[in-house]
N, C-alpha and C positions, 0 to 999 in steps of 0.2 A: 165432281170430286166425290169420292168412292169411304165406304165408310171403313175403310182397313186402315187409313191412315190414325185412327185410335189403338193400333194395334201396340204402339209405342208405347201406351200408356196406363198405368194402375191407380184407380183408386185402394186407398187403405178402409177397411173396415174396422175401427177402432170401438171395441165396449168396454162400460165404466163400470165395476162394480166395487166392492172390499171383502173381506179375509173375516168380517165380522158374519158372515152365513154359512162359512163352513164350506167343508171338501165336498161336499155333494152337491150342495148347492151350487157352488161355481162349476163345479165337473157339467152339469146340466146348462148353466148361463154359458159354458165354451161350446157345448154341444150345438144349444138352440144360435148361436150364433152364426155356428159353421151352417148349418140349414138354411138360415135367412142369405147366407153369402151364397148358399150353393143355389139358391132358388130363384136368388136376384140376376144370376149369371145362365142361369140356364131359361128365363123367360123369354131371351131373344128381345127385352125392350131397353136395355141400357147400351149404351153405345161403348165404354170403357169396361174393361176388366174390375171385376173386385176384388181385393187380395183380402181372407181374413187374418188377424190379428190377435195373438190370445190377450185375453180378458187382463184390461191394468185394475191395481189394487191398491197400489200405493201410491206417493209422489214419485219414487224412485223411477217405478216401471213407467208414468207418464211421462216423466222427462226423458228417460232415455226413446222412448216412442217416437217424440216428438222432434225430438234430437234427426234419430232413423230418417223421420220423412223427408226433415228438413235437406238431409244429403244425399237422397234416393232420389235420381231425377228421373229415371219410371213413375215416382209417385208424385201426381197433379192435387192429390187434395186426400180430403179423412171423410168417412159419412160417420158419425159417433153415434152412438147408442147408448141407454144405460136401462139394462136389462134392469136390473136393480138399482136399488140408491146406491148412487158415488158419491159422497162428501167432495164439496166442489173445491175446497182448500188446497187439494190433495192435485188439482190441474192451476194452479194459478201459473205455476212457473212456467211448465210444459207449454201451455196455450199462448202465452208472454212472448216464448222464443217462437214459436210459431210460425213459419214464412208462407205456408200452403193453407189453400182456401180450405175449409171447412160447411159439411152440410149436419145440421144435426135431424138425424132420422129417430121421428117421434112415433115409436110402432109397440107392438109387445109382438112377443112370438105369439101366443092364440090370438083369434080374432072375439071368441064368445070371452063372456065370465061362463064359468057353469052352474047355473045358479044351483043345482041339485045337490051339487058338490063339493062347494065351495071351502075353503079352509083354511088357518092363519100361515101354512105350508105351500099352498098355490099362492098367500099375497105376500109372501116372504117374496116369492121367487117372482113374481108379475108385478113389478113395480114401475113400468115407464111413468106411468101417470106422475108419481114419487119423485122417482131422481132424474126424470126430463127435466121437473121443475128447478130443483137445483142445480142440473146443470147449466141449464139456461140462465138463470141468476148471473152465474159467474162469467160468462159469456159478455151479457148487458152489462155488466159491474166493471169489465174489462174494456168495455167498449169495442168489443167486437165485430167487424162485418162477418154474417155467417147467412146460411139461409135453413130453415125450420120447416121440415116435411112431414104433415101430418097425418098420419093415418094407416091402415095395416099395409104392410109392407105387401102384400099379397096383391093388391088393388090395383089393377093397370092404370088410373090417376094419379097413384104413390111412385108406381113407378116410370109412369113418362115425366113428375116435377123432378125424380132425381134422377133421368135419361138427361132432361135439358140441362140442368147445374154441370153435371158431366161433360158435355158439351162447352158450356160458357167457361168450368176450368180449363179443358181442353185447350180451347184458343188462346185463352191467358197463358198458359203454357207454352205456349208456341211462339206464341208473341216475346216471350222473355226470350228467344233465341232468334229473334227473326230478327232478317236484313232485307231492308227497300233499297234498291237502286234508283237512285236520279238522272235520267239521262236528259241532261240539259237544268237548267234553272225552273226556277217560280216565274209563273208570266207575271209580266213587267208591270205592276203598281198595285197589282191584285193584294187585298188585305188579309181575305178571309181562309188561301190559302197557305198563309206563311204560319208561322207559329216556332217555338224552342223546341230545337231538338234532341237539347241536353235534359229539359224538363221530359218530353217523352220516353226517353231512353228512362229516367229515374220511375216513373209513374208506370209505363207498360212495359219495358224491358226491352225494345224491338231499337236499331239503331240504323242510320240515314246516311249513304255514301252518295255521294254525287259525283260525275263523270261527263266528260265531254264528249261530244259525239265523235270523234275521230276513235277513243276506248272501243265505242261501240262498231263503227265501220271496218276497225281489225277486224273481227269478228264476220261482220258481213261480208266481206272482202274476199274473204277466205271459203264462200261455199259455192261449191262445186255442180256445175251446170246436172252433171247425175242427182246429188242431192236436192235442186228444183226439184228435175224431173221425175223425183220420187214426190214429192212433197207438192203437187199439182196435180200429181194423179189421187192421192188421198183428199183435193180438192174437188176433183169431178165425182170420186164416190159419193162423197159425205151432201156435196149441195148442185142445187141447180143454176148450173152455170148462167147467168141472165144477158140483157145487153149489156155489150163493153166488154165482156169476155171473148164474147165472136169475133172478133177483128184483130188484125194484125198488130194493131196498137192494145188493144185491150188485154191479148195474150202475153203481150210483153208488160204491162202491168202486172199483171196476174204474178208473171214471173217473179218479177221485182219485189212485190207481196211476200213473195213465199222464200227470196233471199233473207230479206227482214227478220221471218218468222223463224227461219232457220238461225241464223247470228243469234238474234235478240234471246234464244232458247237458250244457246248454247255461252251466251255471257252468263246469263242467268245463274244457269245450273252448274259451272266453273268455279261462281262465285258464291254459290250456298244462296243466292236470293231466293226470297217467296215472295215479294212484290216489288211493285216499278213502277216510274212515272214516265212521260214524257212532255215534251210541250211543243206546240205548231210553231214559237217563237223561235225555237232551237233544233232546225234543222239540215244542218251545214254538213254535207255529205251524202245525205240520203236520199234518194231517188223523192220519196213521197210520205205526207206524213204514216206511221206506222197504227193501222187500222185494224186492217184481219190478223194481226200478229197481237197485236193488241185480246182482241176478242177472244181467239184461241187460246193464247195464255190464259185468261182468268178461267176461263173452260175445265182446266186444268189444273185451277185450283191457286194461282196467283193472284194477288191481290193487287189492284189496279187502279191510279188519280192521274188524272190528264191534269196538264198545264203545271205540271212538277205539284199535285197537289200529293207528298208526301201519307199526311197524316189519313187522307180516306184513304189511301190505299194500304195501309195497314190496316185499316178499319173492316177494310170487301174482305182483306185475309181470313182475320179474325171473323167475320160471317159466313165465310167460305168453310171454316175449318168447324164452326157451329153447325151447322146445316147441310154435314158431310154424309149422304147418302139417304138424308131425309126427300120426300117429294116437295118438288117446286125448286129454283138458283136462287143464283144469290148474281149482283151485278152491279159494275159503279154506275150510278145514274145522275141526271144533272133535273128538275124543275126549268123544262124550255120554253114554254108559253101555256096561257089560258083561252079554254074556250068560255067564256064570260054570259052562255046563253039561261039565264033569270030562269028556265024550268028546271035545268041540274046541269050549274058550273063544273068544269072538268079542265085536269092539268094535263100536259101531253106530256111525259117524260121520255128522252133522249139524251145525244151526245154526236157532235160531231160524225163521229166512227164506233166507236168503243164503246158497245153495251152487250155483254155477254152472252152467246147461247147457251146456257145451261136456261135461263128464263121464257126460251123461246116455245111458240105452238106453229103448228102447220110445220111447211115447206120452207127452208132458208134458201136465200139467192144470194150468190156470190157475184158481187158486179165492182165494176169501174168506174166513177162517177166523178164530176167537179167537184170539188171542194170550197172552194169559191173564199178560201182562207189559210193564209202560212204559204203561199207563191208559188207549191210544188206540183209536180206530176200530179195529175188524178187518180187516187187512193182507191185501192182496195177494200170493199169490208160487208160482212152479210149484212142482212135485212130479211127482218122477219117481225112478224108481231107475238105479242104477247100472251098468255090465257087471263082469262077473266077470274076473279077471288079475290080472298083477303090477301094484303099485303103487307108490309113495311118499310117506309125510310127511315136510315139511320144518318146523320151527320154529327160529325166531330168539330169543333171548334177549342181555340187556344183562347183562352178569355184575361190573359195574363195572369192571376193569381191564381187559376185554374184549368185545367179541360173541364169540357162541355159537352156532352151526347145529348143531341135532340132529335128524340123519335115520334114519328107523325102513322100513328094507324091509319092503312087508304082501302079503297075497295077496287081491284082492279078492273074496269069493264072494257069492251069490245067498243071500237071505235064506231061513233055515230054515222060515219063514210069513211069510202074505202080513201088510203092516202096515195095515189099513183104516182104522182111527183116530187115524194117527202123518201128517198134513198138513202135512209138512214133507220135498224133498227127502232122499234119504238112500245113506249108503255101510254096507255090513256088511265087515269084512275081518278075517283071520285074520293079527295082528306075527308077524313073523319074529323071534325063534326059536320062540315062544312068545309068549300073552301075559302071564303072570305073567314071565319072562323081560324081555321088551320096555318090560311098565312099569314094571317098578323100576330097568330101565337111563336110562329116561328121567326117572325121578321122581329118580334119583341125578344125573341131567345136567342138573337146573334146567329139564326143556324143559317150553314153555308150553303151557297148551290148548286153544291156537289154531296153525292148520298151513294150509302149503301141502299141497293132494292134488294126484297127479300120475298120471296113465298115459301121461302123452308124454313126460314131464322121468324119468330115469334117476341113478340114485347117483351116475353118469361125470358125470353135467353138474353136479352140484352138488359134486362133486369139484372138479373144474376150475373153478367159481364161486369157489370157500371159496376154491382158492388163489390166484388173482386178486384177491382183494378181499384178502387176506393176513389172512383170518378162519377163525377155529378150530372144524374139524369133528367132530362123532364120529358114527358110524355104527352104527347097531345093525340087525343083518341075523345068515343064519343059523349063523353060528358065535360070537354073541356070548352072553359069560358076564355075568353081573354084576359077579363081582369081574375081568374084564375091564376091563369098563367104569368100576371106581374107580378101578384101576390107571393107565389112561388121562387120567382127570380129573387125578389125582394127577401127573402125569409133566407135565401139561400146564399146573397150576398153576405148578409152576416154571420151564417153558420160557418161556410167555408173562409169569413177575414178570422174567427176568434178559433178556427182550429188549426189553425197554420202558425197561431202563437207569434211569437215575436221575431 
């Protein structure tokens, strides 16, 4: 996924000042502004546009501002400044109605004082120090989620914390219009991947259609042996055909693959979807369960949960839509077994079928393989490994008075032996702190075992996600304890019964 897909989108540039410094003054606070806007846009390190904004003054010009963004759906969010002191009275209302995230950028236009030359004229006019503080006040006093970026605006660290905020509104954006398709139900007694999807629709925006498979086999039904035969030779470019492709049977899987991939495309994009489920439980009509069509899509930037798991697969979107053009994918993953060996325990992660190449290294083989689960034809789907680095899992859970993100920092490494017999994509990585550590902090935080994998989405972005969506994170990375991590649940049970009110 390509990072033009921000092209949709503007951040507001909004600075605070007032009428009490005079026409030069502000003539100068609008100038240095447009500068910091033109300079933040022309570094090549923010991923959205930034549109400036003249300088508000009063309540009037706030609310109307705030009003603007609110109905502007170009605009994902405000990065606020306050060149000078804003009397913070002056944004109670404006901030109140507010529906878009907000980042407050804590910068001055110069980087020095000068001390040689200093004068109550330059501290008139270089007040962030001043009316950051105040702004901020009425922020916390309002009980705002915002995020606070400190530091000159100049600073390639200044500006990749507000490249990623950019990014986490981004998604949150996107997610307010998205649609998942269900093809097929929730597997059958599964807990952790059910949850309301009326409460999600209110909390991230994104809404949940489900469809039987016959919906979906219209579709299949209807493509046309040219279109395979386009759609298999973009098979043999892209990978290496492995065994099960070379045989008579294996070609005619292959085919059946690429009937899927074509349909399953084409319901998709009919229907405005950016991600989908499906489940091995539910598949009445289809050749085999849907593997490499599976794979390809998230490729391509759909977000993806096996076994009708709905809510990750908004989840892989929204990381997908974060970590658009950045290096390293993004990919639904599942926690499949342990290597338990006492010098450094390690998790294999997989899936069935369905683990995305955008995360892949080396050579991908496209093969034909048993599945040895769901009764059907043997499945199509590549197989490749991993690179080694830092990583992340994300999981979403429905906790009933809440959603849940629990994110586990891992290190990804190269597999201690090669796996010849394991025909299935795969990740090997070592939880942060530990894994006996990491999975009781996870098995104590309800997390499911189904995830987002990330080597381009970062802890920051889902940071700044969770606070945007005003959904509750816990983080397990390397200083965490266990009885941290109940402590935390425990603090957090009660935060979220007494702000839910009555």
């Amino acid at each position: 996924m390509d990072k033009s897909m921000f092209k949709q989108f503007d951040v507001w540039f909004i600075t605070g000042s007032q009428h009490l410094y005079g026409p030069d003054i502000l003539a100068q606070v609008a100038a240095d502004a447009k500068s910091i806007v033109d300079g933040l846009n022309a570094s090549g390190r923010l991923a959205v546009n930034i549109v400036w904004k003249p300088t508000l003054k009063t309540t009037e010009e706030v609310n109307r501002q705030m009003r603007e963004a609110n109905a502007e759906d170009r605009c994902i969010g405000l990065v606020t400044w306050m060149h000078t002191f804003s009397p913070a009275k002056m944004w109670i209302t404006g901030l109140s109605e507010l529906s878009k995230p907000f980042c407050q950028l804590h910068t001055q236009f110069n980087r020095d004082i000068p001390w040689n030359s200093i004068d109550m004229d330059f501290m008139n006019l270089n007040q962030t120090a001043h009316g950051g503080r105040e702004f901020g006040f009425i922020g916390s006093r309002l009980r705002l989620e915002r995020k606070v970026v400190v530091g000159y605006w100049e600073d390639s660290g200044v500006q990749r914390r507000l490249d990623v905020w950019m990014r986490a509104a981004a998604a949150f954006a996107d997610g307010r219009s998205l649609k998942v398709a269900r093809f097929g139900d929730n597997m059958r007694e599964v807990a952790v991947t059910e949850g309301d999807k009326v409460e999600a629709r209110k909390v991230f925006g994104y809404a949940v259609h489900g469809y039987g498979l016959g919906d979906l086999t219209a579709f299949t039904d209807a493509v046309s042996n040219a279109d395979i035969d386009t759609q298999v030779a973009e098979y043999e470019k892209l990978y290496v055909m492995g065994d099960g492709p070379g045989s008579d049977k294996g070609r005619e899987r292959i085919r059946s693959a690429a009937r899927l991939e074509i349909g399953m495309r084409r319901f998709l994009e009919e229907g405005g979807f950016k991600a989908f489920t499906t489940t091995f439980e539910n598949l009445h009509g289809l050749a085999q369960l849907p593997g490499l069509a599976c794979q390809r899509l998230m490729a391509d930037g759909y977000g993806f949960g096996a076994e009708g798991d709905w809510k990750t697969a908004a989840l892989v979107r929204a990381m997908k839509v974060m970590g658009a053009g950045l290096k390293g994918g993004t990919a639904f993953m599942e926690d499949y077994t342990y290597h338990l060996d006492p010098e450094r325990p390690l998790v294999l992660g997989s899936h069935m079928l369905e683990i995305c190449p955008s995360i892949a290294t080396g050579p991908i083989r496209l093969e034909t393989r048993p599945l040895g689960i769901g009764g059907k034809d043997d499945p199509a789907r590549l197989i490749f490994e991993s690179p080694a680095g830092d990583a992340i899992n994300v999981s979403v859970m429905d906790m009933g008075n809440r959603f849940r993100f629990v994110l586990n920092e891992v290190e990804a490494v190269d597999p201690p032996a090669d796996l010849p017999g394991l025909p299935v994509a795969r990740v090997v990585w070592d939880p942060k702190p530990d894994l006996a550590t990491a999975a009781a902090s996870w098995i104590f935080a309800g997390g499911a075992h189904h995830a987002g994998y990330s080597q381009a989405v970062t802890r920051e972005h889902i940071i700044d996600f969770a606070s945007i969506a005003g959904v509750e994170l816990l983080c397990i990375g390397e200083d965490t304890t266990v009885e941290s991590i109940k402590n935390e649940i425990r603090w957090n049970e009660m935060y979220y019964h007494l702000a839910r009110g009555l």
